[in-house]
C-alpha positions in Angstrom: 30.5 -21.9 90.5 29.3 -24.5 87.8 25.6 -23.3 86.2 23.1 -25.6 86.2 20.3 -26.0 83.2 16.9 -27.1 84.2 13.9 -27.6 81.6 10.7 -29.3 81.6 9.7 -31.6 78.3 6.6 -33.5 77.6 6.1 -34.0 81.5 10.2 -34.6 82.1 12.2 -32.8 84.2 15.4 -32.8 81.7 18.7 -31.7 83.9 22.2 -30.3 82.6 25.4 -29.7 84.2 28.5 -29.7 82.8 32.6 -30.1 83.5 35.4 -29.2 81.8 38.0 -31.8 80.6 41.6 -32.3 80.6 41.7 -30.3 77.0 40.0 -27.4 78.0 36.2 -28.6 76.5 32.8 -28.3 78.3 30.9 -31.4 78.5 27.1 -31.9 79.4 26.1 -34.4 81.6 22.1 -35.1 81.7 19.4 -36.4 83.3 16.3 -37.0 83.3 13.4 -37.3 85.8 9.4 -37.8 86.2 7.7 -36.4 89.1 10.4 -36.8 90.9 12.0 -40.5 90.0 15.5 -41.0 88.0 14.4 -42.0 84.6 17.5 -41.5 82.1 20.8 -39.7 82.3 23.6 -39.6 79.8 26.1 -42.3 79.6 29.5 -40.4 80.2 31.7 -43.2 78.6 30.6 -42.2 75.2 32.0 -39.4 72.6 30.0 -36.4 73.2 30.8 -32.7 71.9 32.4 -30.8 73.1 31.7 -26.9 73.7 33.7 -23.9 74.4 31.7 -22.7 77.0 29.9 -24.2 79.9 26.8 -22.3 78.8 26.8 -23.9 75.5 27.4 -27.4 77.2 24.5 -27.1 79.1 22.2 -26.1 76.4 23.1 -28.7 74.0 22.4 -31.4 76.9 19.0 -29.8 77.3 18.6 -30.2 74.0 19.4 -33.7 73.7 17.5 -34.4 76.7 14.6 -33.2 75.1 15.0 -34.1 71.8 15.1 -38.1 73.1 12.1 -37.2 75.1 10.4 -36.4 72.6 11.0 -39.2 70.1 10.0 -41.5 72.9 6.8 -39.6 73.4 6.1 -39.1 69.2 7.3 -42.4 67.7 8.9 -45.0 70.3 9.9 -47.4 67.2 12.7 -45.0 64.9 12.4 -45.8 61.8 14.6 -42.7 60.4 16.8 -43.1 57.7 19.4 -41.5 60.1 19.6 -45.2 62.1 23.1 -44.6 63.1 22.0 -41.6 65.2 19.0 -43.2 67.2 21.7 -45.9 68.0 23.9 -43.2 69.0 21.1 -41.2 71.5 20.6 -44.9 72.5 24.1 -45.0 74.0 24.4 -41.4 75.0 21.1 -42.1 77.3 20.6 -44.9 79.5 16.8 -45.7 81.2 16.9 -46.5 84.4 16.6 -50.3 85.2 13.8 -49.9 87.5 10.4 -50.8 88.2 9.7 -47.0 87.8 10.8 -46.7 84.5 8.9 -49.8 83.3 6.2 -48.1 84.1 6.9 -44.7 83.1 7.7 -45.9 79.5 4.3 -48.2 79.4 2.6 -45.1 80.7 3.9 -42.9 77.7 3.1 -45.6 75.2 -0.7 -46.1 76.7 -1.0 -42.2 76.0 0.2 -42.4 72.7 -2.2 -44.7 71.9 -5.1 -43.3 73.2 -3.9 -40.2 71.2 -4.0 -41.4 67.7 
């Protein structure tokens, strides 16, 4: 029976499930929601680790999932001197192409700016 990671970040609902591949490897798939609506998920076309066990799989997506939350919430514009890797979570996670999203994401940026 495949396990299921569920965890909530900064408001999110950040989802993990994972599947094994052809060599044997766990891989996370994630995604994430707000009250209730499809924001991101992983992209699962890119290169992402691979784990031994689903357990591990599922942590490290929650992980992830958060982690990108969590830049979005604390500084939308990266400016990291580990550029590569944004680009990287940029591919690994996709926003939703919605109305929904739009708004979520103008939402998060309004609070951050009332916050500082």
């Amino acid at each position: 029976m495949a396990q299921q990671e569920r965890m909530e970040c900064y408001g999110f609902d950040v989802t993990a499930h994972s599947r094994c591949n052809r060599l044997g490897g766990w891989i996370a798939h994630v995604e994430i929601h707000h009250k209730g609506h499809l924001f991101a998920t992983c992209s699962p076309d890119t290169v992402q680790p691979e784990w031994r066990t689903e357990v591990e799989a599922n942590r490290d997506g929650i992980e992830r999932g958060c982690k990108f939350i969590g830049r979005m919430m604390n500084d939308p514009h990266d400016r990291s001197w580990v550029a590569i890797r944004a680009h990287a979570q940029k591919w690994f996670f996709r926003i939703e192409e919605s109305q929904e999203s739009e708004r979520i994401v103008h939402d998060v940026l309004v609070r951050k700016g009332a916050s500082t």
